[in-house]
N, C-alpha and C positions, 0 to 999 in steps of 0.2 A: 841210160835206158829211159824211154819215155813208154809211161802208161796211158791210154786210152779208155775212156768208157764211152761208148758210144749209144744215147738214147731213146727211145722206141719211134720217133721221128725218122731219127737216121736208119732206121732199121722196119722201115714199114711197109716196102713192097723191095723186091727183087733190083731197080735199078737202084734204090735207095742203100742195098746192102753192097752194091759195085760201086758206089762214089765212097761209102767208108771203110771199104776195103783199100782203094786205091789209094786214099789217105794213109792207111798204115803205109801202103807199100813205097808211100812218095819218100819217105825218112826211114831210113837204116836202123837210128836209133829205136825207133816204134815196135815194141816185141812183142807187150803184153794187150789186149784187146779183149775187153771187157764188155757184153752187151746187152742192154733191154732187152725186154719183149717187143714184137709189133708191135707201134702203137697208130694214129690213126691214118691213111693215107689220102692226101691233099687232093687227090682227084673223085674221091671216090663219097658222096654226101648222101644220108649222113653215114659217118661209119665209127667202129667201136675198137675202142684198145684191146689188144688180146688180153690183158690181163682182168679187165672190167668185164670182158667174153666170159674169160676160167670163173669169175666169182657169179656171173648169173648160174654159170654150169652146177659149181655148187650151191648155191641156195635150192633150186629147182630140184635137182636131184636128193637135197637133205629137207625137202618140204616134201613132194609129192613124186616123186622119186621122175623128175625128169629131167631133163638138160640133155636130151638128143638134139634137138635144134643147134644149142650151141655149140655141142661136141661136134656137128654135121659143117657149121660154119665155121669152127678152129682147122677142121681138114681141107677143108676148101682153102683157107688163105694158106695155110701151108705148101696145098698140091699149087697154089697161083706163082709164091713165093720161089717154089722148086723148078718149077718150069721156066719160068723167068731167067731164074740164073742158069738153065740147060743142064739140071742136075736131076741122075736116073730116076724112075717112079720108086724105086726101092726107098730110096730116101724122105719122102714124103709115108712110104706105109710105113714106114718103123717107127719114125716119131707119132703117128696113127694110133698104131697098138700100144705105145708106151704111153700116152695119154690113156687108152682103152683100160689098161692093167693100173693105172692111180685111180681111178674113175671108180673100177673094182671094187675097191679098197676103200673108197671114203668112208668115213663111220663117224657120226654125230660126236663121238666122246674121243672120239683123238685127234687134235687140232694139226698133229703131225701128217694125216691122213689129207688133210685143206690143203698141207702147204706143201706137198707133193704132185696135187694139182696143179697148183697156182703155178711152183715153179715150169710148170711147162713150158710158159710162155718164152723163158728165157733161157730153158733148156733147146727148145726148136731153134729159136736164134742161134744162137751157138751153135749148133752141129749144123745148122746149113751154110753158116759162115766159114766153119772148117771144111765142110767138104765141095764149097766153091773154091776156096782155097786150093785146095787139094788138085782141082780139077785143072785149075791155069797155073798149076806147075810150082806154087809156093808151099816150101815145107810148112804145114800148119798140125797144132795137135791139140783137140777137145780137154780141158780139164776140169772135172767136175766139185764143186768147189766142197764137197761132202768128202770125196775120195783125198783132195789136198790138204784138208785139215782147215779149212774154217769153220772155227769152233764157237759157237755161239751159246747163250741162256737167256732167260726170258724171265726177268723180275720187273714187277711194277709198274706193270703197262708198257716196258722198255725192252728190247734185244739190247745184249749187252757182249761184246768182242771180247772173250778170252783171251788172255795174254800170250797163250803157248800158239795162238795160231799166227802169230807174226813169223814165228823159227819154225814155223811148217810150212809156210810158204815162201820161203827163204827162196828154198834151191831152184823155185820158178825162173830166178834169175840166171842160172846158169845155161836155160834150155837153149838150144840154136833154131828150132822151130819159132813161128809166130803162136804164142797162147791164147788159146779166146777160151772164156772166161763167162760163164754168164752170169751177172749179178742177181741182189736180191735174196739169195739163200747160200745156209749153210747148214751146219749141222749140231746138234748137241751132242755133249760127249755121249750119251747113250745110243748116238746113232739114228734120231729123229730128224729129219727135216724142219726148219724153221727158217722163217724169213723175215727179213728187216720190213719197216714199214711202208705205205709205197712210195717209191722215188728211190726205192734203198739198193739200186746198181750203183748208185753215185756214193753209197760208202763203200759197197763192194773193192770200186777202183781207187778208193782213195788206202785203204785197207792194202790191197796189193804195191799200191806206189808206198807205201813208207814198209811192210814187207821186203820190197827187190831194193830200196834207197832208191828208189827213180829219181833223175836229174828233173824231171818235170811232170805232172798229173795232168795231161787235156781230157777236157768237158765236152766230147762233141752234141752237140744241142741242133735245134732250129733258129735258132739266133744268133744275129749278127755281134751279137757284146751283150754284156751289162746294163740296164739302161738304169738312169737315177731315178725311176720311179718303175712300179710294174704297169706293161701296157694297158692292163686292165682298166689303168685311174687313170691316168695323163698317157695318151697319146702319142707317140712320138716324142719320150722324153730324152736329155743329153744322155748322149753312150759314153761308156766312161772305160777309160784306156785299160786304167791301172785302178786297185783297192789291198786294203791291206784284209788280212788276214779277221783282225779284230771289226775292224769295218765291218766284210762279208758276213762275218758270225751274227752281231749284233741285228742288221738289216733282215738275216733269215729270219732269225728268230720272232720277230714280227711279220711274217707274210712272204720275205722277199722269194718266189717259186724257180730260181735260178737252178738251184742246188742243193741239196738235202743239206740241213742245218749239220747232224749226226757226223756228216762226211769232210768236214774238216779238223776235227780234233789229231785222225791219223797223220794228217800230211802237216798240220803245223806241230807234229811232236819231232819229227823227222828236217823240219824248214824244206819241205817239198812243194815249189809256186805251182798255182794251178793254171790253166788256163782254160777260159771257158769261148766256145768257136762255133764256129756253123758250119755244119757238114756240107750245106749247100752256096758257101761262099768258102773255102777255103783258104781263097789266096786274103781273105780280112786279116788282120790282128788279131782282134777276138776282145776279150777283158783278160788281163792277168793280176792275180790275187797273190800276196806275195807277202814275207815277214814285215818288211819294213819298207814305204813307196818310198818311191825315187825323186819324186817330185809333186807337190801339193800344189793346184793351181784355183783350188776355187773352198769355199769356206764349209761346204756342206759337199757329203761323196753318196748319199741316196734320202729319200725318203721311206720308210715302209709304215703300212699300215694294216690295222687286224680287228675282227669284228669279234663277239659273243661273248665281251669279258666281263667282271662282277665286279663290283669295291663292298663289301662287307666295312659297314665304318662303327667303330665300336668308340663309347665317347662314357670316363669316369673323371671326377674330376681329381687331380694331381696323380693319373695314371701313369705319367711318366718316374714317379718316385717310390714306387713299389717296384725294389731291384727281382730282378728276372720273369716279370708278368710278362713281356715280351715272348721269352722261351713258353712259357705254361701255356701260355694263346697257341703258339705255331704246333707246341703238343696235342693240345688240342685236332688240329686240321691234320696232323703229321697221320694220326690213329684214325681220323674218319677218311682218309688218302685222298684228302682233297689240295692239287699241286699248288703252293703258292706260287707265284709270279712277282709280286709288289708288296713293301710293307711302307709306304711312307706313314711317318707320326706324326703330332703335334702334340699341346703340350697337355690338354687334359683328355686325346684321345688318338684311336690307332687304326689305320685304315689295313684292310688285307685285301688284294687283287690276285680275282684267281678267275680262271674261266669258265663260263657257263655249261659247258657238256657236264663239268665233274666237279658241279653244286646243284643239281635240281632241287625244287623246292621240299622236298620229303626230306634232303639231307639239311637243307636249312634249318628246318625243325627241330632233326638232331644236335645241331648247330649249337641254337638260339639255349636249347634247354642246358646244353653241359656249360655254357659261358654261363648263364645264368646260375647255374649250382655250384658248379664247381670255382668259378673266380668273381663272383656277384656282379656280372656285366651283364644287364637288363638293359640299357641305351644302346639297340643293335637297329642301324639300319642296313637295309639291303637295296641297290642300286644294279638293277639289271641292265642290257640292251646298251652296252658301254664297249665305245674302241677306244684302239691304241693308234696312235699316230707318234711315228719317231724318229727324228732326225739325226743322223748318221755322218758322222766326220771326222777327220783326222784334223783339217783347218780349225776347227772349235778353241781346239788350245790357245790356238798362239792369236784368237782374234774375242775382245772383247765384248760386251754386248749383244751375243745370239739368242738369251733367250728373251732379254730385253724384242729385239725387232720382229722376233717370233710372233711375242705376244699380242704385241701393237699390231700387227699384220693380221692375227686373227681375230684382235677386239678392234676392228676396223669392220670388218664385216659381221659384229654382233657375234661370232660363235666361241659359246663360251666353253671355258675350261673347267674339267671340275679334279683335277689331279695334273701338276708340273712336276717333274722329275728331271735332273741333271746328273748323270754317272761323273765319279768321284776322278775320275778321267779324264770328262772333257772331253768325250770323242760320241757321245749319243746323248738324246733332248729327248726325252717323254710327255706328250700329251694325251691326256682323256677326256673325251668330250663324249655325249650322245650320237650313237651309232646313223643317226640321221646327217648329224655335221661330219661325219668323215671323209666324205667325194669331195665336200667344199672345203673343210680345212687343208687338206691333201694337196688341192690347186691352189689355195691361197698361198699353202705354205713354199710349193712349186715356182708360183711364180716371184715371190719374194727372194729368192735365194737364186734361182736360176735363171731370172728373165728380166732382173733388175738391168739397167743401163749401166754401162762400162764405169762411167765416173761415177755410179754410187754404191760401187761394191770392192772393196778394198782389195781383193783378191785378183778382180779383172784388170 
């Protein structure tokens, strides 16, 4: 059985929902059909995601009690959506009034009441997907992911996946219909609506593919693969066949906008390959992400890179010999829930990297004074307006010298480094440099590893 999610691209006007339909229907194995919201549609400038639509809808209406405009224009692309596919007007007012009836209901003090909205976006997808379905003669059946049992909670700024909802969505595997699925939300065991963060159909699907044992997870996207860098920084960088699992995760985690970071722990607990394709090329490869690659052909498998991060650098001297100041420091951050990311050391001091959203200066404060009373570390500097640049490889192992040419490559062009980190692995390179060197270290480091000439790169 192969799972499907298919993303608010694929699913943005009426032919867009007939070319990933016809996808399921090209393969047998394709059962389960998981889908975004609308998101923007390529003919139409400028235009807006449904889902960025539902959240103007609610600020507006929990500010000044409006959002008719956007409630006016979510009907509209619906009734365009419905017509398109030659599906009855009934079908367009039902999903109408069921947005009308969450709308009702919003209330400033129940977050459950937002994400009953929100999920519209991906509730309308889905039931217009099933009932085109329906209409060209494929058995299809709506399953709403409340009523099947994904079970969610929501600790520490996190949605977190209940254990019990993998053997409540077991038996989706036995259906004979096509399931469509819309991602994004679920439910708490109390019967609240709650939703992953955005991008969070792509755990939805990864969730139901280790759920059913899927023989395979596809990604349908607007992209033709993977590319070694996001097009955002470089251009047209190399598209990459194949990545491994560890790879994929590492690269999210810094920036890479492929696929929600969250969405691979389900399908690498199960060894379920993903593959990630374009709805608008279908007959491509795509990238496929996978336990272990099949073949390694080049030394580096991405770059990613990420803006707003901190180094908090704390400096005593023979700080490293005072056993467990390390713990008392992170106790510290742990209580004022400030996330760490980075702790490299040295040897009379201790650096902590964490991101700028959640250390503002007021919590600094709080910061400086508990280090200071509580573990007598008064030498606190703080370094704002800092990225991560990090290089991603399986090749790293088995080739000596990467962070050596790294460097050289970027102290060639003057951009200095103010934190290097190498995972105990040998499959990711950490640099931190100022948020202004990050576009140029990004292609320095691009063209050093990818754009070198055949005879001075041991892998080509």
């Amino acid at each position: 059985m192969i799972v499907c999610k298919f993303g608010g691209s694929s699913l943005a006007s009426a032919e867009q929902i007939k070319r990933a339909t016809a996808i399921m229907l090209d393969d047998p194995d394709r059962r389960i059909m998981v889908v975004s919201a609308p998101g923007k549609r390529k003919d139409v400038i400028p235009d807006q995601k449904i889902t960025d639509l539902l959240l103007d809808l609610i600020q507006h209406q929990e500010s000044i009690g409006g959002g008719q405009k956007e409630r006016d224009v979510f009907v509209q692309r619906i009734v365009e959506i419905a017509t398109g596919l030659e599906l009855t007007p009934e079908v367009a007012q039902s999903l109408s009034f069921e947005l009308d009836q969450a709308i009702a209901k919003l209330d400033p003090n129940e977050p459950s009441s937002r994400a009953d909205v929100l999920a519209m976006g991906e509730i309308a997808s889905a039931k217009l997907v099933t009932r085109y379905l329906t209409a060209i003669g494929v058995q299809a059946r709506y399953v709403d992911p409340r009523e099947a049992g994904l079970l969610l909670s929501y600790r520490n700024g996190v949605t977190d996946i209940l254990p019990e909802t993998y053997d409540n969505l077991a038996p989706l595997a036995l259906e004979e219909a096509i399931i469509v699925f819309p991602g994004f939300f679920g439910r708490t065991k109390e019967g609240d609506t709650i939703t992953f963060s955005r991008g969070g159909s792509d755990i939805s699907g990864a969730v139901l593919a280790a759920a059913v044992n899927a023989s395979l997870y596809e990604n349908w996207t607007d992209r033709d693969s993977v590319q070694a860098v996001n097009p955002e920084l470089v251009k047209d960088a190399v598209a990459l066949d194949e990545m491994s699992y560890r790879e994929m995760r590492e690269l999210a985690y810094i920036g890479f906008s492929i696929i929600h970071p969250e969405a691979l722990e389900p399908v690498i607990r199960k060894n379920i390959p993903l593959r990630i394709a374009n709805t608008d090329a279908p007959h491509l490869p795509g990238t496929r992400i996978v336990a272990e690659r099949t073949h390694i052909d080049r030394i580096l498998t991405g770059i990613a890179a990420s803006d707003h991060f901190c180094s908090i650098n704390l400096r005593r001297i023979l700080i490293n010999q005072e056993i467990g100041i390390l713990a008392k420091i992170l106790t510290i951050f742990s209580e004022l829930g400030i996330n760490v990311h980075h702790v490299p050391t040295g040897i009379d001091s201790v650096s902590v990297i964490v991101k700028e959203a959640y250390f503002p200066l007021e919590q600094e404060l709080v910061l400086r004074h508990r280090l200071a009373a509580e573990l007598e570390l008064t030498q606190v500097t703080v370094v704002r307006q800092m990225s991560i640049v990090m290089l991603v490889g399986e090749g790293m192992r088995d080739t000596t010298g990467v962070m050596a040419r790294a460097s050289a490559a970027l102290a060639k062009e003057k951009i200095s480094i103010e934190v290097a980190m190498l995972d105990y692995f040998e499959i990711s390179m950490l640099f931190m440099m100022r948020q202004y060197e990050k576009l140029r270290a990004v292609s320095v480091l691009y063209n050093e590893f990818f754009l070198r000439v055949k005879d001075e790169d041991p892998f080509e």
